[in-house]
DRENVEX-464427 format. One record per residue (C-alpha): x, y, z; residue in one letter; residue number from 1. Coordinates in steps of 0.25 Angstrom, whole numbers, plus 2048, in hexadecimal, padded with zeros to 3 digits. Layout:
BEGIN
<r x="X" y="Y" z="Z" resn="a" resi="NUM"/>
...
//
This chain:
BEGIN
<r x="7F6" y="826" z="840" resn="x" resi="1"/>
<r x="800" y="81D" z="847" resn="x" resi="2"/>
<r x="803" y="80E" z="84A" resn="x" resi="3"/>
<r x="80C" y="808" z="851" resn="x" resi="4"/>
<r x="817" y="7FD" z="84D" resn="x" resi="5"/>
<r x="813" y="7F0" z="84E" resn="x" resi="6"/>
<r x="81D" y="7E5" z="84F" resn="x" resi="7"/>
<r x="81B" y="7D6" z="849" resn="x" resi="8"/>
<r x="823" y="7CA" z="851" resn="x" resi="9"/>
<r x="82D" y="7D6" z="853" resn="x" resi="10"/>
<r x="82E" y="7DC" z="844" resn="x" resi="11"/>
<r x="827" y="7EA" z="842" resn="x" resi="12"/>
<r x="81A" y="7E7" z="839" resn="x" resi="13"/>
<r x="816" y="7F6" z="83B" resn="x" resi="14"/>
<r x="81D" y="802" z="83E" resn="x" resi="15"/>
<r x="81A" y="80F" z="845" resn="x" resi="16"/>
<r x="813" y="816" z="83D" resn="x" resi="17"/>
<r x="80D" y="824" z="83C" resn="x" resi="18"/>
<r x="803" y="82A" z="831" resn="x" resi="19"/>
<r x="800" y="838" z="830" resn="x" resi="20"/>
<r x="7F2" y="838" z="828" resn="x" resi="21"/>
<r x="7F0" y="846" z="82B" resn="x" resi="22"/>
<r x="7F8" y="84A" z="81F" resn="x" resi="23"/>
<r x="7F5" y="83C" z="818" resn="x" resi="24"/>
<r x="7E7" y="83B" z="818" resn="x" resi="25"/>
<r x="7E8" y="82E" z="80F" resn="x" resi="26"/>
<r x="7F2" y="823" z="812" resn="x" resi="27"/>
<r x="7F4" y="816" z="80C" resn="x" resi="28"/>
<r x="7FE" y="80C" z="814" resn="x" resi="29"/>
<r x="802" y="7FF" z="80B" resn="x" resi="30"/>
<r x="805" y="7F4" z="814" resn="x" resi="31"/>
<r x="802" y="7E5" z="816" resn="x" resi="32"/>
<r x="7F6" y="7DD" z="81B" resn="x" resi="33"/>
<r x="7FC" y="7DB" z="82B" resn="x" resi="34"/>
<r x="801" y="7EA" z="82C" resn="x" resi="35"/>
<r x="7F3" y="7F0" z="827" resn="x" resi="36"/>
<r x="7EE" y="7E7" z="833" resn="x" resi="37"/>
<r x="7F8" y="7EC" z="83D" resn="x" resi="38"/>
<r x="7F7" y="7FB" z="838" resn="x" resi="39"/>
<r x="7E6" y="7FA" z="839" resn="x" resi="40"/>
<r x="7E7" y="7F3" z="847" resn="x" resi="41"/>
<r x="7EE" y="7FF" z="84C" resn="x" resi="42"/>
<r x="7E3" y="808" z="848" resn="x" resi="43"/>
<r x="7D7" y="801" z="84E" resn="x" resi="44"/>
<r x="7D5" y="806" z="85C" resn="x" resi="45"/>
<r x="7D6" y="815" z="855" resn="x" resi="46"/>
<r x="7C8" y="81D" z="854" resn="x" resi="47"/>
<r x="7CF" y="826" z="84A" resn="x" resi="48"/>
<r x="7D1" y="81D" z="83F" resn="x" resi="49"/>
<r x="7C7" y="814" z="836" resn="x" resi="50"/>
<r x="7CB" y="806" z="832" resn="x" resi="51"/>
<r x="7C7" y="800" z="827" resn="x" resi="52"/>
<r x="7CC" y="7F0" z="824" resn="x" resi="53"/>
<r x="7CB" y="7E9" z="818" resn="x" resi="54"/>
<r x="7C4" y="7DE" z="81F" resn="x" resi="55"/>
<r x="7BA" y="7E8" z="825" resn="x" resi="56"/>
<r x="7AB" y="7E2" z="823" resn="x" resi="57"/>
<r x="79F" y="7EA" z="81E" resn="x" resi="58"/>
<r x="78F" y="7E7" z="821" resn="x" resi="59"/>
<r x="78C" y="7DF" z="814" resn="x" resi="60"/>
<r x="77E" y="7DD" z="815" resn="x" resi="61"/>
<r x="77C" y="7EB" z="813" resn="x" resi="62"/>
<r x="779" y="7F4" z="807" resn="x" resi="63"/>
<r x="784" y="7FE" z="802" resn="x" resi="64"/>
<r x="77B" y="809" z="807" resn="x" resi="65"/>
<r x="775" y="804" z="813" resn="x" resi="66"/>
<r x="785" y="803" z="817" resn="x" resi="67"/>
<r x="787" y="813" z="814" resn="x" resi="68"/>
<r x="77A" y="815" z="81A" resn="x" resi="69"/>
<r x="77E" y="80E" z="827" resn="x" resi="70"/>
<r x="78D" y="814" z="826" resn="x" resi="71"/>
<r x="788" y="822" z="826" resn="x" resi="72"/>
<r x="77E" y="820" z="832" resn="x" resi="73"/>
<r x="78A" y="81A" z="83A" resn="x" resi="74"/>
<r x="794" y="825" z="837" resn="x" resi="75"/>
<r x="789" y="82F" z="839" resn="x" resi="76"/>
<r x="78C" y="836" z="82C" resn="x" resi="77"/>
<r x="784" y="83F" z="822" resn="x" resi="78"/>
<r x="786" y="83A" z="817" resn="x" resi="79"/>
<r x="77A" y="835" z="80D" resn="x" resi="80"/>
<r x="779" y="826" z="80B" resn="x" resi="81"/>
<r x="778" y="829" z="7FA" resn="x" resi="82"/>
<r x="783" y="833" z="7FA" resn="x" resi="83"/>
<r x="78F" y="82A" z="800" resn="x" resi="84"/>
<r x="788" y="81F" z="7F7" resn="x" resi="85"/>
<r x="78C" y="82A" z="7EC" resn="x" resi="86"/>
<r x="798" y="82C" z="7F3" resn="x" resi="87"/>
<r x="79D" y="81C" z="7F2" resn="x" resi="88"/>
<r x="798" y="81A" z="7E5" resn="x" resi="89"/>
<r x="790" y="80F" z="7EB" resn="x" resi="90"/>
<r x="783" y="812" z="7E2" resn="x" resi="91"/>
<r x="780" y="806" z="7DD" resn="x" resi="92"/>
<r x="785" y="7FE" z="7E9" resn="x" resi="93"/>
<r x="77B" y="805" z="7F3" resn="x" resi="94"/>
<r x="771" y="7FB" z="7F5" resn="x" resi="95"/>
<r x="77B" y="7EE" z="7F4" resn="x" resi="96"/>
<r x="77F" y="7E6" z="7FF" resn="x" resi="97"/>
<r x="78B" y="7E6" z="805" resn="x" resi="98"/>
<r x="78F" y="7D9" z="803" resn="x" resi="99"/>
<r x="78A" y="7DA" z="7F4" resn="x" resi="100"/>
<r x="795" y="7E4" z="7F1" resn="x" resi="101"/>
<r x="7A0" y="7E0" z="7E8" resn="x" resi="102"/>
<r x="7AC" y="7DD" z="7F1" resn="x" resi="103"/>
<r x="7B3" y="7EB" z="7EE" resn="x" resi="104"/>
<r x="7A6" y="7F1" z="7EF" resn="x" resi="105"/>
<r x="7A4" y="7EC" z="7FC" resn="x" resi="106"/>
<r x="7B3" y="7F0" z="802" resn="x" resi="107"/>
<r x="7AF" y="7FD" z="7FA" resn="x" resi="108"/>
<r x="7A4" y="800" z="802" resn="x" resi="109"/>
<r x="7A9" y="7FA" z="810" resn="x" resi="110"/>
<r x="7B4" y="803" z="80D" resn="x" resi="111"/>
<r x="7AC" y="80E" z="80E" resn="x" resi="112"/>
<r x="7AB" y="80F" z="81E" resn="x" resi="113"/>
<r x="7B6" y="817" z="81D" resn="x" resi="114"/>
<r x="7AE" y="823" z="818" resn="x" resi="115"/>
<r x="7A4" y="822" z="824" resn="x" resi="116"/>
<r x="7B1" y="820" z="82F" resn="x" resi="117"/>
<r x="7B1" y="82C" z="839" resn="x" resi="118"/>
<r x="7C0" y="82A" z="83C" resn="x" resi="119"/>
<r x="7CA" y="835" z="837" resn="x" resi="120"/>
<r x="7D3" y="829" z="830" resn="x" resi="121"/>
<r x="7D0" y="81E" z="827" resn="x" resi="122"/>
<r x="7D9" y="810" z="828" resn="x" resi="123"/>
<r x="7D6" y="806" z="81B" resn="x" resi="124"/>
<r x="7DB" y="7F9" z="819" resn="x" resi="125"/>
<r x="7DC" y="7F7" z="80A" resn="x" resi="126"/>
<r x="7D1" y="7FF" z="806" resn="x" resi="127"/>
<r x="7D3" y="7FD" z="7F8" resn="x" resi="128"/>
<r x="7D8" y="7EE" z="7F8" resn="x" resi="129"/>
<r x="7C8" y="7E8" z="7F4" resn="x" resi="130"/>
<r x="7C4" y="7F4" z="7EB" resn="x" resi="131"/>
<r x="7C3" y="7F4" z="7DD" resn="x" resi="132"/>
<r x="7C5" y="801" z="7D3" resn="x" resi="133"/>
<r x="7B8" y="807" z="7D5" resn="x" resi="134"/>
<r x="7B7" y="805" z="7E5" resn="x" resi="135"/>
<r x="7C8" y="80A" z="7E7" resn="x" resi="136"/>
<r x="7C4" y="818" z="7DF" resn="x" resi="137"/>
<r x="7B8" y="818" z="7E8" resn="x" resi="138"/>
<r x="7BD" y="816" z="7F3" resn="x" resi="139"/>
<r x="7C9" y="81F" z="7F2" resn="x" resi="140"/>
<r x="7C1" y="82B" z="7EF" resn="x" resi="141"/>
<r x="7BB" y="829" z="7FC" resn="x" resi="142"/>
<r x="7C6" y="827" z="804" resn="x" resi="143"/>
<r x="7CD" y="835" z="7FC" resn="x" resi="144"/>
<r x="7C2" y="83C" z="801" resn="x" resi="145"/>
<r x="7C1" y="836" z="80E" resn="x" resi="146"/>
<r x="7CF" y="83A" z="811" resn="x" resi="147"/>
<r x="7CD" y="848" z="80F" resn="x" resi="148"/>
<r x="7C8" y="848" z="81E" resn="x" resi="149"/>
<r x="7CD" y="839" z="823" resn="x" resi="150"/>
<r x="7DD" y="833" z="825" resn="x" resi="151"/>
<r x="7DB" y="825" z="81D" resn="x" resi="152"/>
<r x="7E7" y="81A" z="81E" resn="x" resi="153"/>
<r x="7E6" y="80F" z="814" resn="x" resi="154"/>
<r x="7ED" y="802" z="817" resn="x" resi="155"/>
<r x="7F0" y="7FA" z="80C" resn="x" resi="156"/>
<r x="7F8" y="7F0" z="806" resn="x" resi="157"/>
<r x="7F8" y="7F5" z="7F8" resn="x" resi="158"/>
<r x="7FF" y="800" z="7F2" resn="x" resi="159"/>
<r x="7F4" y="804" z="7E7" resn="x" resi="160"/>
<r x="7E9" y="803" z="7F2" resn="x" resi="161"/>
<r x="7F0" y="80E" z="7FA" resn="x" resi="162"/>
<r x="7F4" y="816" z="7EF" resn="x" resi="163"/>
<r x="7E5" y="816" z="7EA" resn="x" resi="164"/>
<r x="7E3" y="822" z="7F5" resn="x" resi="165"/>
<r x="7F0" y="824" z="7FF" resn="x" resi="166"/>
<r x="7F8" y="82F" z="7FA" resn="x" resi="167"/>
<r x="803" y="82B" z="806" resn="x" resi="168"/>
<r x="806" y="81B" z="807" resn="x" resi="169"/>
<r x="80F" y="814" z="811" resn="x" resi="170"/>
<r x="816" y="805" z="80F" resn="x" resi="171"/>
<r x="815" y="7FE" z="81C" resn="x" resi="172"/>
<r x="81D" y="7F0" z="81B" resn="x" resi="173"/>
<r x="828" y="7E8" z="821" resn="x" resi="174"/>
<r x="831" y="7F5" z="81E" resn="x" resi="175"/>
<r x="82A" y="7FD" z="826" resn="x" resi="176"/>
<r x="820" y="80A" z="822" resn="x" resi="177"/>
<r x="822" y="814" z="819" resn="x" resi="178"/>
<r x="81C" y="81E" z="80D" resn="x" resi="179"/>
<r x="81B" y="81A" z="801" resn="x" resi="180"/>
<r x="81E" y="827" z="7F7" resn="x" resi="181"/>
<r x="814" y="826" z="7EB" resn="x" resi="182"/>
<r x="810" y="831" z="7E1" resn="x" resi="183"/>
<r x="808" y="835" z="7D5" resn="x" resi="184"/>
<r x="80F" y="82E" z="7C8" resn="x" resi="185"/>
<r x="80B" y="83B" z="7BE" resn="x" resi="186"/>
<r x="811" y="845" z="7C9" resn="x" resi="187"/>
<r x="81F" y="83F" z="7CF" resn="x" resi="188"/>
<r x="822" y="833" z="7C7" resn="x" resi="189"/>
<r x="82B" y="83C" z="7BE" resn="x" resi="190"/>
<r x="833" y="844" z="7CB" resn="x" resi="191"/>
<r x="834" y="837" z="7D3" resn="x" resi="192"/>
<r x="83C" y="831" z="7C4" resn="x" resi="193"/>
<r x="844" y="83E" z="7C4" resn="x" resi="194"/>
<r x="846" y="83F" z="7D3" resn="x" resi="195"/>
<r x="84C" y="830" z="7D3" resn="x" resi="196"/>
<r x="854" y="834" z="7C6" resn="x" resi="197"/>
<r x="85A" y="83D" z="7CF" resn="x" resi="198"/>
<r x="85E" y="836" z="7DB" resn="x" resi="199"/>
<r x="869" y="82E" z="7DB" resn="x" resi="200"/>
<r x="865" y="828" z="7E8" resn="x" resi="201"/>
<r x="858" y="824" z="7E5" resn="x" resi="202"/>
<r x="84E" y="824" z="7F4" resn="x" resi="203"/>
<r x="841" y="81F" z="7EC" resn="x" resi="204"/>
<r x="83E" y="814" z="7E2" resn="x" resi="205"/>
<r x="831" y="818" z="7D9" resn="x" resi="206"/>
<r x="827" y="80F" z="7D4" resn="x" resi="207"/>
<r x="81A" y="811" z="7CE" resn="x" resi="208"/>
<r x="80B" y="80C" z="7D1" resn="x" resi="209"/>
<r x="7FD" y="80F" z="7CA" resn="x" resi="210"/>
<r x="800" y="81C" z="7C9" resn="x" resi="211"/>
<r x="808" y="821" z="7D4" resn="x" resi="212"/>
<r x="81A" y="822" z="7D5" resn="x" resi="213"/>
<r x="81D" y="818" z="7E2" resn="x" resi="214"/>
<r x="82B" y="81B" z="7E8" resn="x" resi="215"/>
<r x="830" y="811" z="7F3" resn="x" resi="216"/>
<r x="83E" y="814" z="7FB" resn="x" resi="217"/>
<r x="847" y="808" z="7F5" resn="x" resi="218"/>
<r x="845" y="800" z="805" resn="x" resi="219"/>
<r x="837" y="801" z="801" resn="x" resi="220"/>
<r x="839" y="7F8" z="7F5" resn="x" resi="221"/>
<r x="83B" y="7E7" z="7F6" resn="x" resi="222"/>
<r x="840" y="7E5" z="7E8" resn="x" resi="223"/>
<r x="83F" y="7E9" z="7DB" resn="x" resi="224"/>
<r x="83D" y="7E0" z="7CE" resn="x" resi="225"/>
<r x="83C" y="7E0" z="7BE" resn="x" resi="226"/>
<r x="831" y="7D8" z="7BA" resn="x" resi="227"/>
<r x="82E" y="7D8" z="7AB" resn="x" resi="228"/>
<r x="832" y="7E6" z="7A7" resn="x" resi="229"/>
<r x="82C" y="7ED" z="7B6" resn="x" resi="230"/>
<r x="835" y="7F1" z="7C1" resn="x" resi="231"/>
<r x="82B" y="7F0" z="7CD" resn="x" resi="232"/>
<r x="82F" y="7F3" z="7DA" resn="x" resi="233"/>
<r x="82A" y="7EB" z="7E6" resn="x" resi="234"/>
<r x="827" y="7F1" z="7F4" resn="x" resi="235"/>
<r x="81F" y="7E8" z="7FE" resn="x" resi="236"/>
<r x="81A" y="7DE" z="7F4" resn="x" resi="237"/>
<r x="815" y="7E9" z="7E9" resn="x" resi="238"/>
<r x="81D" y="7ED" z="7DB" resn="x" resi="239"/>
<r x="81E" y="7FB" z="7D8" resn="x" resi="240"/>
<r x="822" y="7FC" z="7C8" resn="x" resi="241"/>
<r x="82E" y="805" z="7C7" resn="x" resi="242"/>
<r x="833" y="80D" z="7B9" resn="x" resi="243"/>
<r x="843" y="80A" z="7BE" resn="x" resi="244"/>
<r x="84B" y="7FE" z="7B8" resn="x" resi="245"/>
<r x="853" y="7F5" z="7C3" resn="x" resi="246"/>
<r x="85F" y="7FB" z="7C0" resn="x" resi="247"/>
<r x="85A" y="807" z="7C3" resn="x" resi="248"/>
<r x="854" y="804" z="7CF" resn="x" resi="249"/>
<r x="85F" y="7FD" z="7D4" resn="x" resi="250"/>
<r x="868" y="806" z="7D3" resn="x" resi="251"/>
<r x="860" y="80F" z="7DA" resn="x" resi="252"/>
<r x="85C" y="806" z="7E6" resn="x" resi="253"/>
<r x="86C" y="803" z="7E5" resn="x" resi="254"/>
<r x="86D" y="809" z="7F5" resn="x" resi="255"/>
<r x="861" y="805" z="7FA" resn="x" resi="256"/>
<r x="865" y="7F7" z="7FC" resn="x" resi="257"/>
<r x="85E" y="7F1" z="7EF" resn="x" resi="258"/>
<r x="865" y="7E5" z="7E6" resn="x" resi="259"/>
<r x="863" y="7E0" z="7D8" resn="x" resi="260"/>
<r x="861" y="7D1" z="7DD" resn="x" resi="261"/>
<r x="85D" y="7CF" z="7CE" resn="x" resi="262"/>
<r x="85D" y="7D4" z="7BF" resn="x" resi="263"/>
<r x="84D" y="7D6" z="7C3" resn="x" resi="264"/>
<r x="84F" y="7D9" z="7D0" resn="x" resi="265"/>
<r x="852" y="7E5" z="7D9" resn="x" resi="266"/>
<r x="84F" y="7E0" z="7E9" resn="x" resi="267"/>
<r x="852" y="7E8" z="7F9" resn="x" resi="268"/>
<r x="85B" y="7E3" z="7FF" resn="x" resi="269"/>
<r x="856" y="7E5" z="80C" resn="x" resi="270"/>
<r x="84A" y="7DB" z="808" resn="x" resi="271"/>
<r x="851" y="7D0" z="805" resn="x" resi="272"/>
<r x="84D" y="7C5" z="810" resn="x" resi="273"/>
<r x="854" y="7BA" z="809" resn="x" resi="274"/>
<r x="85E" y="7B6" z="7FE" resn="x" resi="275"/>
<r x="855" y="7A9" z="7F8" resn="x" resi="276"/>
<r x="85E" y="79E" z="7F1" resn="x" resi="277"/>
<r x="857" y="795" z="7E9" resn="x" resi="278"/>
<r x="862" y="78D" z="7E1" resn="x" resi="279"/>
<r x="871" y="791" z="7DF" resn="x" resi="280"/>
<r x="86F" y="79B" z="7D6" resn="x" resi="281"/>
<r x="861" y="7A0" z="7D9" resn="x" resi="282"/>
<r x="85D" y="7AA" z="7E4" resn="x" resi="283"/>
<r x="853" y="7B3" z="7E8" resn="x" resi="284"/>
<r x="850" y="7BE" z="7F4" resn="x" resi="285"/>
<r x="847" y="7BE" z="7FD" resn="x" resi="286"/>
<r x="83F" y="7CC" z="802" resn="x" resi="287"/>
<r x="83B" y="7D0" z="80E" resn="x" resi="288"/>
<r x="82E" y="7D8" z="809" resn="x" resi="289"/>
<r x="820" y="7D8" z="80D" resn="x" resi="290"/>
<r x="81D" y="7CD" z="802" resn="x" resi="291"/>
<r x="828" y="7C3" z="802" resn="x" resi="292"/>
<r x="831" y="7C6" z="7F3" resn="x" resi="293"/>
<r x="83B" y="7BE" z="7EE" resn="x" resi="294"/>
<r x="844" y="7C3" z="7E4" resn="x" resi="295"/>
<r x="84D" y="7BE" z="7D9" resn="x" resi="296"/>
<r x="85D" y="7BE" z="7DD" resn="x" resi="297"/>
<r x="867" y="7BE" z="7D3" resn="x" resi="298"/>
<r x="873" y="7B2" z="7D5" resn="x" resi="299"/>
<r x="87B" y="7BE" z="7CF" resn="x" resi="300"/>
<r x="878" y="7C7" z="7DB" resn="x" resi="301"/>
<r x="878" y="7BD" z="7E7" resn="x" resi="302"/>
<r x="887" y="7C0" z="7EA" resn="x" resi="303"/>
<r x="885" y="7D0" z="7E8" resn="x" resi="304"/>
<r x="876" y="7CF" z="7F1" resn="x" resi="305"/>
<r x="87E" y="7C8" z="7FD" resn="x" resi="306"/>
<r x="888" y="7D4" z="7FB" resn="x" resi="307"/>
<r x="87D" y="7DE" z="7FD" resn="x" resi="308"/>
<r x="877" y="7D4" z="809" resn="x" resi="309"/>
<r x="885" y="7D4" z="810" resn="x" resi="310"/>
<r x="883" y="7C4" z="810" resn="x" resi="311"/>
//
């Protein structure tokens, strides 16, 4: 799978970029609302590949089953009507109207097109977002079994909705597009804390989610903060909890252009947009990050920062 670059009033919104599903049978990329756009766009005049949009409609006036019923027909399938009702675990919705669903029912259930699609790859905008519990590990069982014979991308703007099935998981942002390196907590959490105790140069920065290890390459990361006890780790407007103190971290992100602006405060230099000053002795930074950050400047560190800045 491949898309082009797109360039917005000369700035590069999207860059080249090519997947290799073959060996990635389920990929998640985190991204915001206008690159999903862009990225689905691309893919439209392609007989290869189903879209599915969050905004996609569904016929409401009809039954649960007379929707699977008339799905089969047009796809020409085999299947028995009661057994992919068994299947969905749509047994006690089978004779409800559409537009009587409850609404993660509903998305649920429209979301189920995807079985029926001929195409060899799947495309879904936020498949997850509208889902509560019960629908998410429907849903996901389906789309593991499905991906057993079908390439399926997930675009997303969420981190645990991607995680939910994508075992590989790229960022695309203002930085550009990369993989994000995630792993089991009970099997690597111990040798990525032994490995980074090993390194004196250190190339990841590991955090912690649910239950997975996170590790970001330091450019990757806007700022880092303390905040009642927790150091979290922010990365395009998510936190990611992190078991190092500041010191630590800052130490180790010491040449990777990182600056403790603050006692609580760790920020990127190459994110800062602009130095804010609110009274003589008051200051703040501004970051150039998907969601607009401001953080605390210390008066302290105003003369050492323009040292770094070069201003």
């Amino acid at each position: 799978m491949q898309f082009e670059p797109i360039y917005t009033h000369g700035k590069l919104t999207i860059p080249k970029i090519e997947l290799n599903l073959d060996s990635n049978p389920l990929v998640g990329i985190i991204t915001d609302l206008k690159r999903k756009q862009l990225l689905m766009d691309q893919l439209v005049d392609h007989t290869q590949y189903h879209l599915f949009r969050v905004q996609q409609g569904e016929y409401m006036n009809l039954r649960v089953e007379e929707l699977i019923t008339f799905l089969i027909r047009v796809t020409k399938r085999t299947d028995r009507v009661a057994t992919l009702i068994d299947y969905f675990a749509l047994q006690g919705e089978r004779n409800v109207k559409m537009k009587h669903l409850s609404p993660s029912r509903r998305m649920y259930v429209t979301l189920l097109r995807v079985f029926f699609a001929y195409q060899p790859t799947l495309v879904l905008e936020e498949p997850y977002f509208y889902l509560e519990e019960e629908d998410r590990r429907h849903f996901k069982q389906i789309l593991d079994d499905l991906s057993k014979g079908k390439q399926i991308l997930i675009l997303t703007s969420n981190l645990e909705d991607a995680m939910i099935s994508c075992d590989t998981i790229y960022r695309l942002n203002e930085a550009g597009f990369h993989p994000l390196d995630i792993r089991d907590t009970e099997v690597d959490e111990q040798g990525v804390q032994e490995q980074d105790q090993a390194n004196i140069k250190l190339q990841k920065i590991y955090t912690k989610k649910n239950d997975k290890v996170i590790l970001f390459n330091p450019p990757e990361i806007d700022y880092i903060e303390s905040l009642n006890g927790s150091i979290l780790v922010h990365v395009g407007g998510e936190s990611f909890a992190c078991a190092l103190t500041l010191t630590e971290l800052e130490q180790r992100l010491l040449n990777f252009g990182f600056f403790r602006c603050h006692r609580s405060y760790i920020v990127n230099l190459q994110k800062v947009r602009e130095i804010i000053t609110w009274t003589k002795n008051s200051y703040s930074l501004r970051l150039n990050t998907g969601k607009d950050a401001v953080v605390p400047l210390s008066r302290s560190k105003l003369q050492e920062l323009k040292v770094h800045l070069n201003i």
